[in-house]
FIFI-755063 format. One record per residue: residue number from 1; residue in one letter; x, y, z of N, C-alpha, C in turn. Coordinates in nm, 3 decimals, m for minus. Each point is the difference from the previous one (the first is absolute). Layout:
REM residues N
 seq type   neast  nnorth     nup  caeast canorth    caup   ceast  cnorth     cup
 NUM    A       X       Y       Z       X       Y       Z       X       Y       Z
...
This chain:
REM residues 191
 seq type   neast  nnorth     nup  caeast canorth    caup   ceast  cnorth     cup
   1    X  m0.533  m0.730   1.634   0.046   0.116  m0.072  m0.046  m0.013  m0.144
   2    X  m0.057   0.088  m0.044  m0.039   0.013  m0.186   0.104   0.060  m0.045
   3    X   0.056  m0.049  m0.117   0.123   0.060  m0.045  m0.038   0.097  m0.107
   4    X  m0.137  m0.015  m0.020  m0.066   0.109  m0.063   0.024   0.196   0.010
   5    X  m0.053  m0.047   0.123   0.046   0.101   0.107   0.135   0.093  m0.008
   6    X   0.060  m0.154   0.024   0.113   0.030   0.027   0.048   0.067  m0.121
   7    X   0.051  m0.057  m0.098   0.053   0.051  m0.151  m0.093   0.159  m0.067
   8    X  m0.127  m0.039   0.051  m0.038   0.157  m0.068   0.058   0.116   0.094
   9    X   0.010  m0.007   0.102   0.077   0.073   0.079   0.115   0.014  m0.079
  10    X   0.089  m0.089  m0.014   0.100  m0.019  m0.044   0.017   0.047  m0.176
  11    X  m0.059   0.047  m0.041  m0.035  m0.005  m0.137   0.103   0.101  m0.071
  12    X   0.094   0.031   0.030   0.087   0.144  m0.009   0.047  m0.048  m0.168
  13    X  m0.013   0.026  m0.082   0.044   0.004  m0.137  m0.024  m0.176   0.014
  14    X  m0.044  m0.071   0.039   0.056  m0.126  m0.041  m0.129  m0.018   0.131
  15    X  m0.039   0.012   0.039  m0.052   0.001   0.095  m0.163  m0.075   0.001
  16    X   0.048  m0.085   0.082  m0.080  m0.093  m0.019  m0.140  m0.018   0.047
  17    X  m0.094  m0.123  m0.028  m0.149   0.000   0.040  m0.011  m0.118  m0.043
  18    X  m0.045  m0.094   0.133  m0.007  m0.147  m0.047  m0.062  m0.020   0.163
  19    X  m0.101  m0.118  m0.024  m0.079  m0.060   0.111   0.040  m0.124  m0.014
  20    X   0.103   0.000   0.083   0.046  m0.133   0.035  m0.008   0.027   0.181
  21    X  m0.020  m0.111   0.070   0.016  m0.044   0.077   0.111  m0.052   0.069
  22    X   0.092   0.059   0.093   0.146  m0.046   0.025  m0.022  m0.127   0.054
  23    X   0.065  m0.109  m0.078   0.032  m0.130   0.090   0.056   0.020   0.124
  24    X  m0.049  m0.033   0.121   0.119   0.004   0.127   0.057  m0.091  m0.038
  25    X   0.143   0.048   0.052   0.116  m0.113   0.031  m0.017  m0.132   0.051
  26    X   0.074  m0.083  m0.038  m0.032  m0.146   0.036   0.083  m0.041   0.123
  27    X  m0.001  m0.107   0.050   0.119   0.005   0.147   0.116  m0.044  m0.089
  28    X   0.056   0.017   0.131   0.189  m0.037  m0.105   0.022  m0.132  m0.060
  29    X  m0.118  m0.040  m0.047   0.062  m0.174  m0.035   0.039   0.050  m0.169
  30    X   0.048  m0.065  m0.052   0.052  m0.007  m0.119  m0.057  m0.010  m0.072
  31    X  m0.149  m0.076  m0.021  m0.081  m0.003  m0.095  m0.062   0.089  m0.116
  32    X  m0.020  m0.039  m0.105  m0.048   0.109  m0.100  m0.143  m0.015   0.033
  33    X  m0.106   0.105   0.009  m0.152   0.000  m0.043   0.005   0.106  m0.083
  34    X  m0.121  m0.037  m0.118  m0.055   0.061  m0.105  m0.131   0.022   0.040
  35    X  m0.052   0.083  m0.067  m0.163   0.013  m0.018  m0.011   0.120  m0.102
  36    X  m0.108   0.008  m0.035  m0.019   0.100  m0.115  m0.154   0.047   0.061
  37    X   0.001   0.156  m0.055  m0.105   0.058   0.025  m0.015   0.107  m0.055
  38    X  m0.162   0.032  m0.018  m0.058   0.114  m0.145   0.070   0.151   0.056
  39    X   0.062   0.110  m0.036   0.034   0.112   0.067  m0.033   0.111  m0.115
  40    X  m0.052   0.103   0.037  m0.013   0.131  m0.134   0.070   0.109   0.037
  41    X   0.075   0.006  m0.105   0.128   0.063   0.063   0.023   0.133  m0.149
  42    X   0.079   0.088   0.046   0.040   0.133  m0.104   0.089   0.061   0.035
  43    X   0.079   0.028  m0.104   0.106   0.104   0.013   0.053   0.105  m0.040
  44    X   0.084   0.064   0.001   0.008   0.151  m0.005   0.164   0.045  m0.049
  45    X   0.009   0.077  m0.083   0.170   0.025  m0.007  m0.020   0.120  m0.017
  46    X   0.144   0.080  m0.022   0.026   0.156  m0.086   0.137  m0.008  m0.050
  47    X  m0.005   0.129  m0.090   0.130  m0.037  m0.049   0.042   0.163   0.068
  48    X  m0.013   0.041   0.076   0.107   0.106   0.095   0.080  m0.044   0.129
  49    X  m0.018  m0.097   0.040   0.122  m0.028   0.125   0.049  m0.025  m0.080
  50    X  m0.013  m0.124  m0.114   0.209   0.007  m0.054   0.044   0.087  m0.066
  51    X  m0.062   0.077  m0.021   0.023   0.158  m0.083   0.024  m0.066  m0.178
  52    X  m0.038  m0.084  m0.047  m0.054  m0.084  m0.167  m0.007   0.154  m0.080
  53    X  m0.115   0.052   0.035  m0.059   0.125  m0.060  m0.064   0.063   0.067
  54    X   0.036   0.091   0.119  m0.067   0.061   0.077  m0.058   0.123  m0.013
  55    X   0.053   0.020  m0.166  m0.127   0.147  m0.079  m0.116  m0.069  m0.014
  56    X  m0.033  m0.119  m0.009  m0.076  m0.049  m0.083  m0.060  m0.088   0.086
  57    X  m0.107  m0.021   0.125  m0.014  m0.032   0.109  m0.137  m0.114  m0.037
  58    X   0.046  m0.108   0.011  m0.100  m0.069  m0.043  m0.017  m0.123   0.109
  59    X  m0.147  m0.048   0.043  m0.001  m0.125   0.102  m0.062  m0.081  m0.099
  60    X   0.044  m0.177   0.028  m0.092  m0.093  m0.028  m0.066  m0.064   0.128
  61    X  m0.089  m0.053  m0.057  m0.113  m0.084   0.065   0.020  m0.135  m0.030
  62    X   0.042  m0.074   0.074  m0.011  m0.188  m0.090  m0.114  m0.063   0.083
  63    X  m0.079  m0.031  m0.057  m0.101  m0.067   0.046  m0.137   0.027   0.055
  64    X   0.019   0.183   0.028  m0.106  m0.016   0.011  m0.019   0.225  m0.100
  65    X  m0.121   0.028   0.017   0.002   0.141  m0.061   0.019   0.059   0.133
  66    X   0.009   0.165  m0.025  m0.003   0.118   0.112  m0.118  m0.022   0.100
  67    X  m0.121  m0.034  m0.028  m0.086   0.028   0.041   0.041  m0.145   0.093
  68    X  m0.032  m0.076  m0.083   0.014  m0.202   0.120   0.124   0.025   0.067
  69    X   0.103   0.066   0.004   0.126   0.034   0.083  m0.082   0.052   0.148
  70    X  m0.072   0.065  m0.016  m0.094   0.023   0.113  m0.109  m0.034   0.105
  71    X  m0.030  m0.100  m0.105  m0.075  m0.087   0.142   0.063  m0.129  m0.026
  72    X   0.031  m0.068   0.117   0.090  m0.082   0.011  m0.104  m0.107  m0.026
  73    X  m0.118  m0.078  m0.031  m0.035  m0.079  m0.047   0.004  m0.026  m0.139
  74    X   0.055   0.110  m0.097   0.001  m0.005  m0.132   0.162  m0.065  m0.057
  75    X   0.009  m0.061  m0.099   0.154  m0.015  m0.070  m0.038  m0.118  m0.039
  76    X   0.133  m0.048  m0.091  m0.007  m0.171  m0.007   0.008  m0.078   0.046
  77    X  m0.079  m0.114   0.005   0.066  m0.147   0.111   0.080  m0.088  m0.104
  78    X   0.050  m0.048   0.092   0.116  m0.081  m0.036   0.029  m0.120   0.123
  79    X   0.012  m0.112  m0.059   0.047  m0.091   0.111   0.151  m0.001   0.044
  80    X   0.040   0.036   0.176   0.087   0.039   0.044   0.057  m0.217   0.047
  81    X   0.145   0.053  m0.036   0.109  m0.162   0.092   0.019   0.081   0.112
  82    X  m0.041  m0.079   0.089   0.043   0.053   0.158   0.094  m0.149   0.001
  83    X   0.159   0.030   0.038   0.027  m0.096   0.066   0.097   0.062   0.112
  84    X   0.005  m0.125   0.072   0.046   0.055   0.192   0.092  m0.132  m0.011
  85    X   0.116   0.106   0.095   0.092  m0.127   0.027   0.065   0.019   0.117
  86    X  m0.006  m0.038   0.153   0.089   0.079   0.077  m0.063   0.097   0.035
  87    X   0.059   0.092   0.069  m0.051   0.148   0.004  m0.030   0.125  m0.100
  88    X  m0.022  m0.073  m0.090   0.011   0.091  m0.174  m0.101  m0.016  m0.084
  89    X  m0.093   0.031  m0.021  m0.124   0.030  m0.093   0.006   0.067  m0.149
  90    X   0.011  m0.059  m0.073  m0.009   0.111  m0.127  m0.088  m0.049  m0.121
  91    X  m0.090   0.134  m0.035  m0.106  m0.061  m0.076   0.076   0.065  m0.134
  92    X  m0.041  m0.054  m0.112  m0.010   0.062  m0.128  m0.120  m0.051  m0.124
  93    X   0.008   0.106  m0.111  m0.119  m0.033  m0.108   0.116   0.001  m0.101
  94    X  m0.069  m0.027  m0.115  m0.003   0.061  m0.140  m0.110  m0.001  m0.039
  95    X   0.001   0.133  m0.075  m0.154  m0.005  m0.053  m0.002   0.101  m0.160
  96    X  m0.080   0.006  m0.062  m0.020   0.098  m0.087  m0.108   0.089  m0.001
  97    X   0.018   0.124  m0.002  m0.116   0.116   0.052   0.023   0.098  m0.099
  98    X  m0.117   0.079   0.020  m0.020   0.140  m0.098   0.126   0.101   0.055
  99    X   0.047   0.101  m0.065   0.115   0.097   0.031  m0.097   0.103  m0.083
 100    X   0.037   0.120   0.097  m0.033   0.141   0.046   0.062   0.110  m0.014
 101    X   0.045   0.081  m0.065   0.109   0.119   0.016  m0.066   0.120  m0.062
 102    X   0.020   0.058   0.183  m0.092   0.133  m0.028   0.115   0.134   0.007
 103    X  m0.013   0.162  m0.013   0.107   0.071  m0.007  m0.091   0.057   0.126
 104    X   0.123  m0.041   0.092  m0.013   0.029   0.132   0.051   0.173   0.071
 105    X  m0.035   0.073  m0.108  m0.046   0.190   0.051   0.155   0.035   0.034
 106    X   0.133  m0.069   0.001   0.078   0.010   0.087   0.052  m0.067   0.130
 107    X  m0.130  m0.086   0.038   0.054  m0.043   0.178   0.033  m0.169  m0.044
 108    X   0.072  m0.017   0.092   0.024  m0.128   0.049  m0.110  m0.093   0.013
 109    X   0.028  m0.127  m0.036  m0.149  m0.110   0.029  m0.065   0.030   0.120
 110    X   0.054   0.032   0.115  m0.078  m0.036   0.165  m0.068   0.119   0.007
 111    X   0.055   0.106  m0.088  m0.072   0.112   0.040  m0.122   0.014  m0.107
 112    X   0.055  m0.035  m0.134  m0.101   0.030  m0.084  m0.100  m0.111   0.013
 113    X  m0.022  m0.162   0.001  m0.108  m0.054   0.118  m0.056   0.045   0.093
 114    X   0.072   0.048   0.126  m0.069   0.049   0.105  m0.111   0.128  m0.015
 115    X   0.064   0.060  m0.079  m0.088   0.163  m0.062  m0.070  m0.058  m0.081
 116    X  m0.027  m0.101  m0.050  m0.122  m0.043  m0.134  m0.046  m0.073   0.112
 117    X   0.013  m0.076   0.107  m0.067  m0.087   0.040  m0.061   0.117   0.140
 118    X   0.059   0.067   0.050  m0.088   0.135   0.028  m0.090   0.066  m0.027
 119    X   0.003   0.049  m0.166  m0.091   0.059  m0.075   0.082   0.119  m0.020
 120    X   0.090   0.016   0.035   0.104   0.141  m0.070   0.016  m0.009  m0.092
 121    X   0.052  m0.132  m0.111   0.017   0.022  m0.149  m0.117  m0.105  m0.068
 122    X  m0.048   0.075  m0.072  m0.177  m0.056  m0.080   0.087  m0.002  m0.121
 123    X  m0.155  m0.148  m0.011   0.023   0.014  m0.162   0.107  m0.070  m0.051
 124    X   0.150  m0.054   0.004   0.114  m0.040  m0.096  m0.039  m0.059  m0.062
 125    X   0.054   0.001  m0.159  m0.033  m0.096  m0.085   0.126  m0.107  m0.036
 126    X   0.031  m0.120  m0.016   0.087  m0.082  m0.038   0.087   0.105  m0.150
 127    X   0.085   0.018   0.017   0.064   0.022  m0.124   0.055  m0.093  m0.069
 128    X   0.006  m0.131   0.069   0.021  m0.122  m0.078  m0.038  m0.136   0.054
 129    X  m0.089  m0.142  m0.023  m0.023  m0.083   0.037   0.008  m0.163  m0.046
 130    X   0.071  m0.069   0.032   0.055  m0.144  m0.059  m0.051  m0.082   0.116
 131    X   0.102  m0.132  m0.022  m0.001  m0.115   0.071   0.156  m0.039   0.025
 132    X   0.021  m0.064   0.132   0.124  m0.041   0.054  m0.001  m0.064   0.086
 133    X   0.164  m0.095   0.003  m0.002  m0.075   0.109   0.043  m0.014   0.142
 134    X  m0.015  m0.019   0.096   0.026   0.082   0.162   0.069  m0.126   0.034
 135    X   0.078   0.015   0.051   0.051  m0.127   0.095   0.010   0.079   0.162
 136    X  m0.040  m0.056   0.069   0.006   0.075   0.156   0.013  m0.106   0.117
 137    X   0.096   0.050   0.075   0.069  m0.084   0.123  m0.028   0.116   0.138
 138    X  m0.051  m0.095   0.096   0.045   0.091   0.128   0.066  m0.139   0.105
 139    X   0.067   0.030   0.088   0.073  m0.078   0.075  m0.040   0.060   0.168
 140    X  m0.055  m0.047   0.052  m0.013   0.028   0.147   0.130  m0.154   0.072
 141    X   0.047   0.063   0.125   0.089  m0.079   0.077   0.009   0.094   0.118
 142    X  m0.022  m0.099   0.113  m0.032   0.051   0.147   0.096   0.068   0.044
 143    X  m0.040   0.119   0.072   0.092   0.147  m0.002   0.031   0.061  m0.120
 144    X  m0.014   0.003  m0.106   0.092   0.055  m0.074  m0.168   0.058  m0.111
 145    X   0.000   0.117  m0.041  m0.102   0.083  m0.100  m0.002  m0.105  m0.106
 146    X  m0.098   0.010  m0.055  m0.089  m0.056  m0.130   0.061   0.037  m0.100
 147    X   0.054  m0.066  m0.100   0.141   0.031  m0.074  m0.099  m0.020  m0.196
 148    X  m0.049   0.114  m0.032  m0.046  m0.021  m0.099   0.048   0.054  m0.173
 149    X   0.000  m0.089  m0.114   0.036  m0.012  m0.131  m0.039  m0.050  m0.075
 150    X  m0.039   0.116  m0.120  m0.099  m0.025  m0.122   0.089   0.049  m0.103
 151    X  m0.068  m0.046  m0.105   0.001   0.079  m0.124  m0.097  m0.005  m0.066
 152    X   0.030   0.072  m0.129  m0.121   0.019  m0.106   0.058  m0.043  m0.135
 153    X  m0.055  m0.049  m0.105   0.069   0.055  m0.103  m0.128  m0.044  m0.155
 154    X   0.005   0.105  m0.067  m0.128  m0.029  m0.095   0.024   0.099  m0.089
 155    X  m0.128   0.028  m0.101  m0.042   0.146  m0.025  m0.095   0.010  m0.020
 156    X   0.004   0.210  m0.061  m0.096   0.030   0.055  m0.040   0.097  m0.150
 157    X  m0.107   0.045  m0.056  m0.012   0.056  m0.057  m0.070   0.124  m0.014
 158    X   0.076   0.144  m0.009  m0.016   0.110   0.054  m0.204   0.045  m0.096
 159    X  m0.029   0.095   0.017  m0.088   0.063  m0.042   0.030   0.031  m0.142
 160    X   0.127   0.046  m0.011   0.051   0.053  m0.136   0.001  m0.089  m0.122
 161    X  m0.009  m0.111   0.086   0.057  m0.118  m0.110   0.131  m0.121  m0.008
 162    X   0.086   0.059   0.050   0.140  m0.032   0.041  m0.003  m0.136   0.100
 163    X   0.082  m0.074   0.055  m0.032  m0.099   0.069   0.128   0.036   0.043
 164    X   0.005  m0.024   0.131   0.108   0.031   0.124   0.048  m0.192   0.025
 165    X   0.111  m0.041   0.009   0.065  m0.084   0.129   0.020   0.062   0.114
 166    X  m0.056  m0.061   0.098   0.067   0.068   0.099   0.011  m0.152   0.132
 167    X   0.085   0.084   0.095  m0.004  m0.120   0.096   0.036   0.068   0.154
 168    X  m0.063  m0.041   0.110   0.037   0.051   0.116   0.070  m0.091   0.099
 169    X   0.051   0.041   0.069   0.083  m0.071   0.111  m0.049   0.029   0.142
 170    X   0.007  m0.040   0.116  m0.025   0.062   0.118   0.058  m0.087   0.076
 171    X   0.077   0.045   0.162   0.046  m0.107   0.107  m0.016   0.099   0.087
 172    X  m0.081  m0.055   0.139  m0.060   0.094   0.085   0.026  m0.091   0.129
 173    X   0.024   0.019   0.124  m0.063  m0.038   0.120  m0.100   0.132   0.050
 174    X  m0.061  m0.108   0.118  m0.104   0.089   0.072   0.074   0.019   0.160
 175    X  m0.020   0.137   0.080   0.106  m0.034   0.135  m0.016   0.107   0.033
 176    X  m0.149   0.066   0.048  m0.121  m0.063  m0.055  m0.078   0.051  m0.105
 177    X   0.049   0.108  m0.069  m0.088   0.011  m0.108   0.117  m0.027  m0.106
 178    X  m0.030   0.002  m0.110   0.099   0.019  m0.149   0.114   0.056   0.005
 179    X   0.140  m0.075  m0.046   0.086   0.080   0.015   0.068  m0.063  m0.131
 180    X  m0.012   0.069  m0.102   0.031  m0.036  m0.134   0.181  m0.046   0.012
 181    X   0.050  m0.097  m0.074   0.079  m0.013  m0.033   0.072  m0.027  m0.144
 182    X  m0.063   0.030  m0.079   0.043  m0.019  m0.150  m0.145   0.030  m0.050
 183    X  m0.023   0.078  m0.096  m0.101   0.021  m0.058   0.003   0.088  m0.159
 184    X  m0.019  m0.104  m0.131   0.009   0.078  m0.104  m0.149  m0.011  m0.067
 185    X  m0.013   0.064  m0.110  m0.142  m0.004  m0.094   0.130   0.040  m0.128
 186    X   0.004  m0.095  m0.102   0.047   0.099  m0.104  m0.057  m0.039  m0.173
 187    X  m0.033   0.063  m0.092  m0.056   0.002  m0.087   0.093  m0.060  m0.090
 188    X   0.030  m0.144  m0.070   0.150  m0.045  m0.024  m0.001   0.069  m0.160
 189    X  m0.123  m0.001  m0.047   0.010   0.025  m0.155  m0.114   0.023  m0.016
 190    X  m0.018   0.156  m0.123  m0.127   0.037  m0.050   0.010  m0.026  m0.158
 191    X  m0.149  m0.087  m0.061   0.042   0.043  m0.113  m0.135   0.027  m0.070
């Protein structure tokens, strides 16, 4: 399974894009294994599911731009901890990547991606672009959906001049596609 895949699917305001490789589960012995491995991974938020500012409809990008959101060989690498213990797999990064925030026409991340990565919406320009730091967890365990959680947090500095904080949240399983469970983008302070 590419969790690449998986998460850009999944990409719903928070919504993710990362080429990782799911560790299978280990047998039931107790033991810890580690391994680490290269994964290029991106993500996605909005600030209209938590309703933050939903006049004001804006998506970020962490890690990778609009355009590399689209072909799934593009984004940052980062070296992923895979460790397995039991029937339980869970990889995570930290990393630091470029941040993205474009004014998304009105729609929601999945839609306003999917229609740019369509060719329905041309052209967006960043209305603001920084650097930030991602921390991202997914948890696979036999039977049970791919249990995934990130954040963001950095800034970003608009076109105007101004420099944004902002920070995103996301907690998603897959069962089988995306089924968001907590998802914010919010702009903490402009100055």
């Amino acid at each position: 399974m590419r969790v690449q895949s998986l998460l850009r699917a999944g990409a719903v305001v928070g919504a993710a894009a990362l080429t990782l490789g799911a560790v299978a589960p280990a047998s039931h012995a107790e033991r810890t294994e580690v391994s680490f491995f290269e994964g290029i991974w991106g993500l996605g938020y909005d600030n209209i599911v938590t309703g933050v500012n939903p006049d004001d409809p804006l998506v970020l990008f962490a890690g990778v731009t609009a355009d590399e959101w689209c072909d799934d060989d593009k984004g940052t690498t980062a070296t992923v901890r895979a460790r397995t213990k039991g029937d339980t797999s869970v990889e995570t990064f930290v990393d630091r990547a470029p941040l993205y925030v474009y004014d998304a026409g009105g729609l929601p991340f999945f839609e306003f991606s999917d229609q740019y990565c369509n060719g329905e919406v041309t052209d967006p320009e960043p209305v603001a672009v920084g650097m930030g730091t991602i921390r991202f967890r997914v948890e696979f365990t036999d039977g049970a959906p791919p249990f995934v959680t990130n954040t963001v947090n950095g800034s970003v500095r608009t076109t105007g001049g101004d420099t944004w904080a902002v920070n995103g949240y996301q907690e998603l399983t897959f069962d089988p596609g995306p089924n968001p469970k907590n998802i914010s983008f919010t702009i903490r302070n402009q100055r």
